[in-house]
N, CA and C atoms as a LAMMPS dump frame, in Angstrom:
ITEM: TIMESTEP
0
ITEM: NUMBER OF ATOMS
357
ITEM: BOX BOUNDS ff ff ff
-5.0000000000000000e+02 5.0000000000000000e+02
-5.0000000000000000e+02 5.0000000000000000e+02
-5.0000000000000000e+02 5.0000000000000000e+02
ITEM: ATOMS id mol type element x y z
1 1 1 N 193.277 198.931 219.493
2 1 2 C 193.114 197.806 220.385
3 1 3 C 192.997 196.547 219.541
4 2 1 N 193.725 195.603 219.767
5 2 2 C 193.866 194.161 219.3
6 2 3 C 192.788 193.318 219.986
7 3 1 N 192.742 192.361 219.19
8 3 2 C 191.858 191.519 219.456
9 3 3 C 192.039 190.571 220.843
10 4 1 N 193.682 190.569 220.961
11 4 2 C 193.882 190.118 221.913
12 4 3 C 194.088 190.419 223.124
13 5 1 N 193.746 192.384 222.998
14 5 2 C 193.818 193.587 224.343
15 5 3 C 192.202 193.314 224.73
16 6 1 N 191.651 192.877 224.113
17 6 2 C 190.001 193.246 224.388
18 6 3 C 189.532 192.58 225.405
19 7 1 N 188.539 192.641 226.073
20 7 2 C 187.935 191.432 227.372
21 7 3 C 187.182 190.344 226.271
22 8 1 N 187.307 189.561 227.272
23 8 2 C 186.864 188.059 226.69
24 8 3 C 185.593 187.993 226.09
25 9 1 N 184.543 189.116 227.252
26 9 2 C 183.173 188.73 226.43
27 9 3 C 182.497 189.647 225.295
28 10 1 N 183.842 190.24 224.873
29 10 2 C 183.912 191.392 223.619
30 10 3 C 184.561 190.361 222.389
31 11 1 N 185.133 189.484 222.604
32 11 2 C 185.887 188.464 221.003
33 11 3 C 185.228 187.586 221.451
34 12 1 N 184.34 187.618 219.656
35 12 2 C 183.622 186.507 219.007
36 12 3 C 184.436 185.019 219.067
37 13 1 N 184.162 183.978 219.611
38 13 2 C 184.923 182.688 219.328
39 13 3 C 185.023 182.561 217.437
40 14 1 N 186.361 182.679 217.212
41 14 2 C 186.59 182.323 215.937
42 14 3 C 185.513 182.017 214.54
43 15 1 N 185.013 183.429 214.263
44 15 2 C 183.902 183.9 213.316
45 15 3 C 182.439 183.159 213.868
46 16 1 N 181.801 182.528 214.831
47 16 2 C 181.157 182.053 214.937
48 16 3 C 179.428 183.05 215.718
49 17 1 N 180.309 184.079 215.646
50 17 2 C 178.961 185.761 215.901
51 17 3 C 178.44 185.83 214.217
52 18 1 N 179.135 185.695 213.393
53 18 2 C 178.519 186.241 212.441
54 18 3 C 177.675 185.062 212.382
55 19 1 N 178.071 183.216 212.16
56 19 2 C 176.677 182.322 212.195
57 19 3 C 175.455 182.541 212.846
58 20 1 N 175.422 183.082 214.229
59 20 2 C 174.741 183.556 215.064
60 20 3 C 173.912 184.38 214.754
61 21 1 N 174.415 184.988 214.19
62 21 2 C 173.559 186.232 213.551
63 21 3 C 172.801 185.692 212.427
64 22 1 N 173.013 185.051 211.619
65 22 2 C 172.455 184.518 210.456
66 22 3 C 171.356 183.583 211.087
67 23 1 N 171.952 182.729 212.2
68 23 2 C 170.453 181.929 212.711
69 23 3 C 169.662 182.204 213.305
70 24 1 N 170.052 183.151 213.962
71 24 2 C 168.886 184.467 214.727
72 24 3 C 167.914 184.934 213.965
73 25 1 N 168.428 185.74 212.9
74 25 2 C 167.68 186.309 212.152
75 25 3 C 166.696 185.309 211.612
76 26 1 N 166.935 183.904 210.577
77 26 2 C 165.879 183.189 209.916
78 26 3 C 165.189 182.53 211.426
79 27 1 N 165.732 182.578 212.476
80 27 2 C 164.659 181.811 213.019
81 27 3 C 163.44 182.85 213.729
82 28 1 N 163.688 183.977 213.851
83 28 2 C 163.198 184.97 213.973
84 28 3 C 161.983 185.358 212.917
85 29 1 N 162.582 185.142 211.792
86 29 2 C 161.914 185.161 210.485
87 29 3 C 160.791 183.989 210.567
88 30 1 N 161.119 182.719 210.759
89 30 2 C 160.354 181.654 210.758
90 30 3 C 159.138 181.3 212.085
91 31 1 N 159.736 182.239 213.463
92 31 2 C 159.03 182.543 214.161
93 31 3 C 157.775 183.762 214.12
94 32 1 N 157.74 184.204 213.206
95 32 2 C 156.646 185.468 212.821
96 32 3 C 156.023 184.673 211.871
97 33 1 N 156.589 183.785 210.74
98 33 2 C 155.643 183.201 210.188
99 33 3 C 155.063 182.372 210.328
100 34 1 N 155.151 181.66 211.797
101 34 2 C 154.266 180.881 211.905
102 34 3 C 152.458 181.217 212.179
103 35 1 N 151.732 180.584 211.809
104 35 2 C 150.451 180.699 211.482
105 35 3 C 149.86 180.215 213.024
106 36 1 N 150.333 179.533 213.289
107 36 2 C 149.962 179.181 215.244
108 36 3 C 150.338 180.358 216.352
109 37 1 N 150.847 180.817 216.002
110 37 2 C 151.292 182.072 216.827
111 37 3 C 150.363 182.733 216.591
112 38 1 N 150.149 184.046 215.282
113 38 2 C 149.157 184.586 215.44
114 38 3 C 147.027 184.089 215.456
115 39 1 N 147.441 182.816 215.581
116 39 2 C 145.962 182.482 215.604
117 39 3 C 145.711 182.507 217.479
118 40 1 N 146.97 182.093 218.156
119 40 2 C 146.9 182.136 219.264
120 40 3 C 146.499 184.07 219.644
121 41 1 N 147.14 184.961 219.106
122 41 2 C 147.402 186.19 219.145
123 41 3 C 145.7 186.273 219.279
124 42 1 N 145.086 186.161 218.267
125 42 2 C 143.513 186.149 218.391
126 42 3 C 142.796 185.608 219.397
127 43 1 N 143.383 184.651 219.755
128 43 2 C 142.418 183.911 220.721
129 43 3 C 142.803 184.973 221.737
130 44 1 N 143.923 185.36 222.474
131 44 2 C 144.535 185.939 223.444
132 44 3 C 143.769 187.355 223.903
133 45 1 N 143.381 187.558 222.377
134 45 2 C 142.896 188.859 222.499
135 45 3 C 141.601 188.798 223.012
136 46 1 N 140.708 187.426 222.349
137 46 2 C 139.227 187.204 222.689
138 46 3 C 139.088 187.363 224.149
139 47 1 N 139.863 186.171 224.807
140 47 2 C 139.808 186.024 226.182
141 47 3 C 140.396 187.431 227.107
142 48 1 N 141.352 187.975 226.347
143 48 2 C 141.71 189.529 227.434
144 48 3 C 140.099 190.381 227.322
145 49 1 N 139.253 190.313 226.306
146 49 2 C 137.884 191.143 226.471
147 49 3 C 137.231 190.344 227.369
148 50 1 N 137.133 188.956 227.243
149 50 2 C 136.191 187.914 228.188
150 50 3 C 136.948 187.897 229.665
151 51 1 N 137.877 188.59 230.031
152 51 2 C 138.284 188.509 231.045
153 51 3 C 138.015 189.995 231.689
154 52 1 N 137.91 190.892 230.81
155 52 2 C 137.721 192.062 231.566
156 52 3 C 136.213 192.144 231.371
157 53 1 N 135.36 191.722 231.188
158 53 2 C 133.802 191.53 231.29
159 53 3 C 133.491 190.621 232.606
160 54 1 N 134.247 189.585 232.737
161 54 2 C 134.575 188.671 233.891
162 54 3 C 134.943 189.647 235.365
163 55 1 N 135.823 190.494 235.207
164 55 2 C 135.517 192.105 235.833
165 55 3 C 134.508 192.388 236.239
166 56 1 N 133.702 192.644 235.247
167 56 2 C 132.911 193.689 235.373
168 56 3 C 131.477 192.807 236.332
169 57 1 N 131.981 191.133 235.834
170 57 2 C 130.191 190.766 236.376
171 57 3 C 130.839 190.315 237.897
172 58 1 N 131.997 190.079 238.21
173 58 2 C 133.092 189.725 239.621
174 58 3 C 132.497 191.127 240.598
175 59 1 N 132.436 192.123 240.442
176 59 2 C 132.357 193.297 241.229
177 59 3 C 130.738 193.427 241.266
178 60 1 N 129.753 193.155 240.401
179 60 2 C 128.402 192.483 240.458
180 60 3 C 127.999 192.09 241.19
181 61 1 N 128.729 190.811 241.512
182 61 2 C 128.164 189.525 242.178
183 61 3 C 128.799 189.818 243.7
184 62 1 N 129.852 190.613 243.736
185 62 2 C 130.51 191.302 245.49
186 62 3 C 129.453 192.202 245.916
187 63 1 N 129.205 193.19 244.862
188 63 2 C 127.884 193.899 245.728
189 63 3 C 126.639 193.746 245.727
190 64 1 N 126.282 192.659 245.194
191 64 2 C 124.712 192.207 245.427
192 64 3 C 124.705 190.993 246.41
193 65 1 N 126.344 190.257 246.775
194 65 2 C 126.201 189.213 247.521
195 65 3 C 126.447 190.028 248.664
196 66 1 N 127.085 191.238 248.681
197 66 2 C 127.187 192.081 250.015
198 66 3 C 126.313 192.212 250.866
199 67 1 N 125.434 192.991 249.67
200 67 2 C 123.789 193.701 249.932
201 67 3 C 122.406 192.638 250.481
202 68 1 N 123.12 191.588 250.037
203 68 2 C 122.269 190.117 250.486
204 68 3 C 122.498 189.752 251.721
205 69 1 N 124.046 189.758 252.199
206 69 2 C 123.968 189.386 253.773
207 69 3 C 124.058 190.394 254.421
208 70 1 N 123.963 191.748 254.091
209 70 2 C 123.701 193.04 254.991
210 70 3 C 121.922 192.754 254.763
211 71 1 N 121.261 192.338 254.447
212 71 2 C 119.616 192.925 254.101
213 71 3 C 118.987 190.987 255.084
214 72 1 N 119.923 190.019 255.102
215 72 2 C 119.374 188.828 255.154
216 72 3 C 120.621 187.777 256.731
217 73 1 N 121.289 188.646 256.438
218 73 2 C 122.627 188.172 257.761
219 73 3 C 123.457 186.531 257.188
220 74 1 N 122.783 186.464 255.943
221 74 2 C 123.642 185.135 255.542
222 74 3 C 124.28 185.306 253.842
223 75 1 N 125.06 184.498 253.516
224 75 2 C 125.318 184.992 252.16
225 75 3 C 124.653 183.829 250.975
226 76 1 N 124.212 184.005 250.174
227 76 2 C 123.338 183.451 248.761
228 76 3 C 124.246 182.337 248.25
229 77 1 N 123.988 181.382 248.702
230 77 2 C 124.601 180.135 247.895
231 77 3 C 125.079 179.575 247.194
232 78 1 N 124.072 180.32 246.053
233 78 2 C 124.171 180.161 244.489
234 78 3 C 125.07 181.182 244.18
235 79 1 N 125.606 182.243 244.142
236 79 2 C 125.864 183.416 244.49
237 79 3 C 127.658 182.793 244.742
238 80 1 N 127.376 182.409 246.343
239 80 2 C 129.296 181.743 246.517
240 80 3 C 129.146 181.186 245.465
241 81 1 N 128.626 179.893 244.787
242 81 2 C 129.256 178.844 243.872
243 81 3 C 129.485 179.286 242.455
244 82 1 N 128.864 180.461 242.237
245 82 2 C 129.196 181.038 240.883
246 82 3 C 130.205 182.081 241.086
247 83 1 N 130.764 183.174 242.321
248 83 2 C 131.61 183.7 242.505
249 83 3 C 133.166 182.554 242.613
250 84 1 N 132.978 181.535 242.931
251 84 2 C 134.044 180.27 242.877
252 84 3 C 134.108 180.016 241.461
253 85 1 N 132.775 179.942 240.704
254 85 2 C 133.377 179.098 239.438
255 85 3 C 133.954 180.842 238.521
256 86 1 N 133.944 181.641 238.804
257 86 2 C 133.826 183.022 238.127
258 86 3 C 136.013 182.985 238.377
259 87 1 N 136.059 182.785 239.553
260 87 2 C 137.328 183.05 240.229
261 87 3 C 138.341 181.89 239.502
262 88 1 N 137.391 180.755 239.203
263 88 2 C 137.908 179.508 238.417
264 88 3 C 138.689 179.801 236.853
265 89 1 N 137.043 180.392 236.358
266 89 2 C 137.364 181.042 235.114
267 89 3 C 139.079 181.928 234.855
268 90 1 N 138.127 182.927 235.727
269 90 2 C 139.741 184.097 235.892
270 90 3 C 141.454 182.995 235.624
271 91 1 N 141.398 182.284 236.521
272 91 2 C 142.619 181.354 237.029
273 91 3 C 142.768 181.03 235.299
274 92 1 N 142.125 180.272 234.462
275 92 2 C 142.563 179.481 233.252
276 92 3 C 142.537 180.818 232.642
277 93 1 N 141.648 181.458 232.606
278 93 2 C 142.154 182.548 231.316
279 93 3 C 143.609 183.374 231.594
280 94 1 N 144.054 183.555 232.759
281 94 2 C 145.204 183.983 232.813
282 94 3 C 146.572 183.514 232.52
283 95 1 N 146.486 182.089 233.278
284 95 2 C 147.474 180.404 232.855
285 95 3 C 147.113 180.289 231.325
286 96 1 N 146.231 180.311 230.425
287 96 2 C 146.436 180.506 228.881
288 96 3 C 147.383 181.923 228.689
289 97 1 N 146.925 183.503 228.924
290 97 2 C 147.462 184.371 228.313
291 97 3 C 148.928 184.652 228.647
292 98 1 N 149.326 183.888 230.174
293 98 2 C 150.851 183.737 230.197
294 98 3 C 151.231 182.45 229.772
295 99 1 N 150.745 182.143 228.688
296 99 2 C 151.758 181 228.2
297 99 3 C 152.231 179.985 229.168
298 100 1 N 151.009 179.679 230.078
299 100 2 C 151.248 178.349 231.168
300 100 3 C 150.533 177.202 230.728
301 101 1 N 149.77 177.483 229.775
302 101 2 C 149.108 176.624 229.199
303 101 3 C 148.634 176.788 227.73
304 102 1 N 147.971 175.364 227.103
305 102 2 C 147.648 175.567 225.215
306 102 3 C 145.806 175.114 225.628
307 103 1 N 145.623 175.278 226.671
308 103 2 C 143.898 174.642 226.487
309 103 3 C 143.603 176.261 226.685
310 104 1 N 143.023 176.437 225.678
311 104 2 C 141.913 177.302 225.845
312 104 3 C 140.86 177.417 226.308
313 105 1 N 140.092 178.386 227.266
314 105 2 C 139.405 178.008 228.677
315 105 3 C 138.067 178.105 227.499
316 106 1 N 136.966 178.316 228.327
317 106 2 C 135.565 178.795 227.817
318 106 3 C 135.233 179.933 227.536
319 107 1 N 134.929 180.151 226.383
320 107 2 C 134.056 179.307 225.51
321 107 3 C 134.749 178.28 224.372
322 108 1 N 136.196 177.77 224.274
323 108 2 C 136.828 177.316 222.907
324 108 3 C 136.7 176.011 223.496
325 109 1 N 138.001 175.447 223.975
326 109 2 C 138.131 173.701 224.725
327 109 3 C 137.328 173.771 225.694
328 110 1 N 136.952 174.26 226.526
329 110 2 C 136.602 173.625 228.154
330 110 3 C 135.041 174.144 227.949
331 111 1 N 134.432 173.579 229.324
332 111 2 C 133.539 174.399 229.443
333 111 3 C 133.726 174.943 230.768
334 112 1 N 132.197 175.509 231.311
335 112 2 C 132.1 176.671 232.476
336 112 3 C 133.369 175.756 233.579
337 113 1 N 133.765 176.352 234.022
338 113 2 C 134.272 175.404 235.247
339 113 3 C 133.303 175.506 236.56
340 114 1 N 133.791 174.59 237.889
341 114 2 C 133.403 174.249 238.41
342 114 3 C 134.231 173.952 239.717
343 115 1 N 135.144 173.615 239.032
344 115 2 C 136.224 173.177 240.387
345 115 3 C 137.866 173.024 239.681
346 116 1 N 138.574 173.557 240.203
347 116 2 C 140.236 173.846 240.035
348 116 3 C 140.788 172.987 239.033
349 117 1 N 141.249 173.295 237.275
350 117 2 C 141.704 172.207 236.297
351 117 3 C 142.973 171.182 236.925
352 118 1 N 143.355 170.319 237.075
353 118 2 C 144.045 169.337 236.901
354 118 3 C 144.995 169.051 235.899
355 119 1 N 146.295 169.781 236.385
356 119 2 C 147.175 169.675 235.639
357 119 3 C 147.718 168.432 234.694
């Protein structure tokens, strides 16, 4: 088979796969060495443990705020406003670990939240 029997998106435009290949590779290369990437890699990792602890105190605060308006017929105040800022939290640590954002939530840039970040 000739080059000129082949389908179109099988022939390289006039040697210009093999450049391709050459800039792939170093930028590939230059993308692993960057030093911002894996420092992010760390942070990513901090916040995936601070987020699954964020878990653990989220399912906490559902069954003791449960157990509060089953035992009292109303729900704990303090209780909603920290299940809001908890739900807040969740929101930025996730928008950091998909790469929707470079602010790192709390404990690094921000602090506790409070009310919905502002793009």
């Amino acid at each position: 088979m000739t080059t000129n029997d082949q389908p179109m998106d099988h022939v390289p435009p006039d040697g210009t796969a093999d450049e391709q290949q050459d800039s792939g590779s170093s930028d590939l290369e230059k993308n692993v060495k960057q030093k911002s990437t894996w420092v992010r890699l760390f942070f990513m990792l901090v916040l995936a443990f601070l987020y699954g602890l964020s878990r653990v105190v989220m399912v906490a605060v559902v069954v003791f705020q449960f157990f509060f308006v089953l035992l009292t017929g109303e729900a704990k105040e303090g209780l909603k406003a920290f299940g809001h800022s908890l739900a807040i939290y969740s929101y930025e640590v996730v928008d950091y670990l998909t790469f929707n954002t470079d602010k790192k939530p709390f404990p690094f840039d921000g602090v506790w939240p409070t009310s919905m970040p502002k793009d």
